[in-house]
C-alpha positions in Angstrom: 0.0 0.0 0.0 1.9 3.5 -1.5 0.5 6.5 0.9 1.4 10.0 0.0 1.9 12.8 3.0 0.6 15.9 1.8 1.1 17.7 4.9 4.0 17.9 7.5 3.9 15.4 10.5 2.5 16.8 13.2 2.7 15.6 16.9 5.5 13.0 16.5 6.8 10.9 19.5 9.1 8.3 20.0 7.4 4.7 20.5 10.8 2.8 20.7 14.5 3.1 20.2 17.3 0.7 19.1 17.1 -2.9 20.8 13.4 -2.0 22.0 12.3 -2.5 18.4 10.9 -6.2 17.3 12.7 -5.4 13.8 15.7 -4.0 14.8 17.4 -6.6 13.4 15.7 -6.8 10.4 16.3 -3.0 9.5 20.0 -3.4 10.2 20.4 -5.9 7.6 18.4 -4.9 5.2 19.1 -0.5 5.1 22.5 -0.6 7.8 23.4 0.1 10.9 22.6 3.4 12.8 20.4 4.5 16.1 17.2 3.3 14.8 14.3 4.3 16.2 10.5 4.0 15.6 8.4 7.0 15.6 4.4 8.2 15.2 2.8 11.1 14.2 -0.5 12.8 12.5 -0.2 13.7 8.5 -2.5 14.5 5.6 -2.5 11.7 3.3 -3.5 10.5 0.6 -4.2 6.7 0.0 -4.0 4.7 -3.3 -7.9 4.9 -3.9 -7.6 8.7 -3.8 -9.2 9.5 -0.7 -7.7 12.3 1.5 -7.4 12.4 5.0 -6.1 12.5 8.4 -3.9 9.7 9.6 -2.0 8.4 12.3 1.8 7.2 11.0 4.6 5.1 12.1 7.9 4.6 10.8 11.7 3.8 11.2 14.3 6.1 11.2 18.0 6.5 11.3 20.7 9.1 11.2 21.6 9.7 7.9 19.5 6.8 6.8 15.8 8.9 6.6 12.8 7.5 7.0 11.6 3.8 6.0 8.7 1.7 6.4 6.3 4.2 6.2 2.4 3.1 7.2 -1.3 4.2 8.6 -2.1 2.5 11.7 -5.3 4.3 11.6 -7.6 7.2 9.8 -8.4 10.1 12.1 -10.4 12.0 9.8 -11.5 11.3 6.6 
């Protein structure tokens, strides 16, 4: 499922860092090593049926790596 943010994430906090992730592992093999972390947030998407709203995001994130594994956990507007 391809999402597109249309707005900047708002609200963002920090659900887990480094060991405490279940795919910590996983993202150091496949994109490298670096301080992983796991993060949430609020954005504007859009999803692939077209629809525009307001979602709760998580995703991974590393220094110098950006952001991957970007999904909705769930809509908060539509």
């Amino acid at each position: 499922m391809s999402i597109e943010i249309l707005s900047t994430i708002v609200e963002v906090e920090i659900i887990a860092v480094g060991r405490q992730i279940r795919e910590h592992e996983r993202l150091q093999r496949v994109y490298g090593p670096g301080r992983w972390r796991k993060l949430k947030g609020i954005a504007t998407v859009r999803l692939p049926s077209g629809v525009v709203g307001i979602a709760e995001v998580h995703w991974y994130e590393a220094h110098g790596l950006g952001r991957k594994g970007m999904k909705i956990k769930r809509i908060v507007l539509p």
